[in-house]
Steps between C-alpha positions, in 0.01 A plus 500: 500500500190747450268280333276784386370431111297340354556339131276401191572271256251303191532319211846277497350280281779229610483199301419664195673447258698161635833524528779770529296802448258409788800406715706830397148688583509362877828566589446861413193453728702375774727752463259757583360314778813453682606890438171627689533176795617758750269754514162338366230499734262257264528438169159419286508274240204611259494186291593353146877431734445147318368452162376172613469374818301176614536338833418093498491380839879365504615699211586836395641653129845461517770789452449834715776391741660834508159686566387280801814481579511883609151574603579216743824698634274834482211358755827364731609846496114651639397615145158440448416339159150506349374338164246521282380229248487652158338386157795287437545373892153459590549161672725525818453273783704501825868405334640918533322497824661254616835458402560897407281645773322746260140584580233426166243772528204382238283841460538847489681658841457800655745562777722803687831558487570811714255727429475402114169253396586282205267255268719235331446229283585318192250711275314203342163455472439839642264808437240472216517259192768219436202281553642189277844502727247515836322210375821290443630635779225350680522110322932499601394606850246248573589219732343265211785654219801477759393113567490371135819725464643320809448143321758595207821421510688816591723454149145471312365772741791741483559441129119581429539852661809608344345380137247753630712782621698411163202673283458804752588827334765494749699220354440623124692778597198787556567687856416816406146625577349841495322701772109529379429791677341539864169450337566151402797334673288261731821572795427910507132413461539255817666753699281750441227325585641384820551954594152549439451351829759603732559783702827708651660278771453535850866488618426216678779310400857665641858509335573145656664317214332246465286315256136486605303333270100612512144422366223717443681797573367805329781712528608646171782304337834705454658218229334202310779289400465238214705265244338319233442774253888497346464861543717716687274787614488778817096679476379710707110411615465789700664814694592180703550162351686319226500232264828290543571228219826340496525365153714257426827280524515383116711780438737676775222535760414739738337479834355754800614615808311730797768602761243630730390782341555480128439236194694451208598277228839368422649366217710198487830551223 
């Protein structure tokens, strides 16, 4: 097997709504998962895979069987697995790390694959504005939140969230946003920003396929890859680099693959 590819998937949303639509919605994303198991390299994980997730010390949501189940049997197999907490999974602890054998990277990455640089995240609290999200962003996050959190009851606790996550726009129905233009969408603005600082790479880094994860590299950035947005969108930044978002899994889906030279989006039927 020429594990050579690497995969990009956002926004499941799993657990929302309860029941069989949530469950129907996994197996399709299990499908997909076990159709790319022989030749994916690593596969990224770009957030919002749960709709809620909360980790007590001895007890995790129940349900996702068939999802753990398989990123288990992709790690046994050498594919690497990383995820990223989104808006809706912000609070991870060590339970995937553990048991799956995923790796939970927190911030913004940089790293090499071949010759390619990539930037990938969830997309929230990114780039300019949004401020009322970064501040409650801030209160889940601290250590103080997660401990008075920790004290409910996980059927209090988990019933809370999804009350919460019951008067999203998501759960009313409303998935359908619209691009603002590169002027205001805080995503383009944030990659932008990030190009006004870099320069044409070196070549340091060789064809070796491999994923090197790297920090404060200057090197110009050939794809930012993001969720979060519900948008499924392909910019171009520059002669150079593009603006990846996956969109989302609340209707058929789609997700991205590089093969080692090229990056595109495919839709799930």
């Amino acid at each position: 097997m020429n594990k050579n590819k690497l995969y990009f998937f956002s926004d499941f949303h799993l657990g929302m709504p309860q029941g069989e639509i949530s469950i129907n919605r996994e197996k399709k994303v299990v499908d997909v998962l076990n159709s790319i198991s022989n030749d994916a390299h690593s596969i990224f994980l770009l957030g919002d895979i749960f709709d809620f997730w909360f980790e007590y010390k001895e007890v995790v949501p129940k349900g996702f069987f068939r999802l753990l189940n398989v990123l288990s049997e992709l790690r046994s197999k050498g594919t690497n697995v990383y995820l990223f907490p989104g808006n809706h999974d912000l609070w991870y602890g060590n339970y995937l790390v553990d048991y799956c054998g995923v790796k939970i990277l927190r911030e913004p990455t940089e790293f090499y694959f071949r010759s390619f640089k990539f930037h990938v995240h969830h997309g929230d609290g990114l780039g300019p504005g949004d401020t009322k999200y970064k501040i409650l962003k801030y209160i889940f996050l601290h250590p103080i939140s997660i401990y008075i959190f920790k004290w409910l009851h996980p059927d209090i606790g988990v019933r809370f969230a999804r009350y919460l996550s019951s008067k999203s726009r998501l759960s009313q129905g409303i998935t359908k946003d619209k691009y603002l233009g590169d002027n205001k969408e805080f995503l383009t603005q944030y990659c932008l920003d990030i190009l006004k600082n870099q320069t044409p790479k070196d070549e340091v880094f060789s064809d070796k396929q491999t994923v090197e994860i790297v920090s404060n590299d200057k090197a110009i950035v050939d794809y930012f890859v993001f969720g979060h947005r519900h948008l499924l969108l392909d910019i171009s930044l520059s002669e150079k680099s593009r603006y990846i978002n996956l969109g989302h899994w609340l209707g058929n889906g789609n997700y991205g693959v590089f093969d080692g030279d090229n990056f595109i989006l495919i839709p799930v039927s």
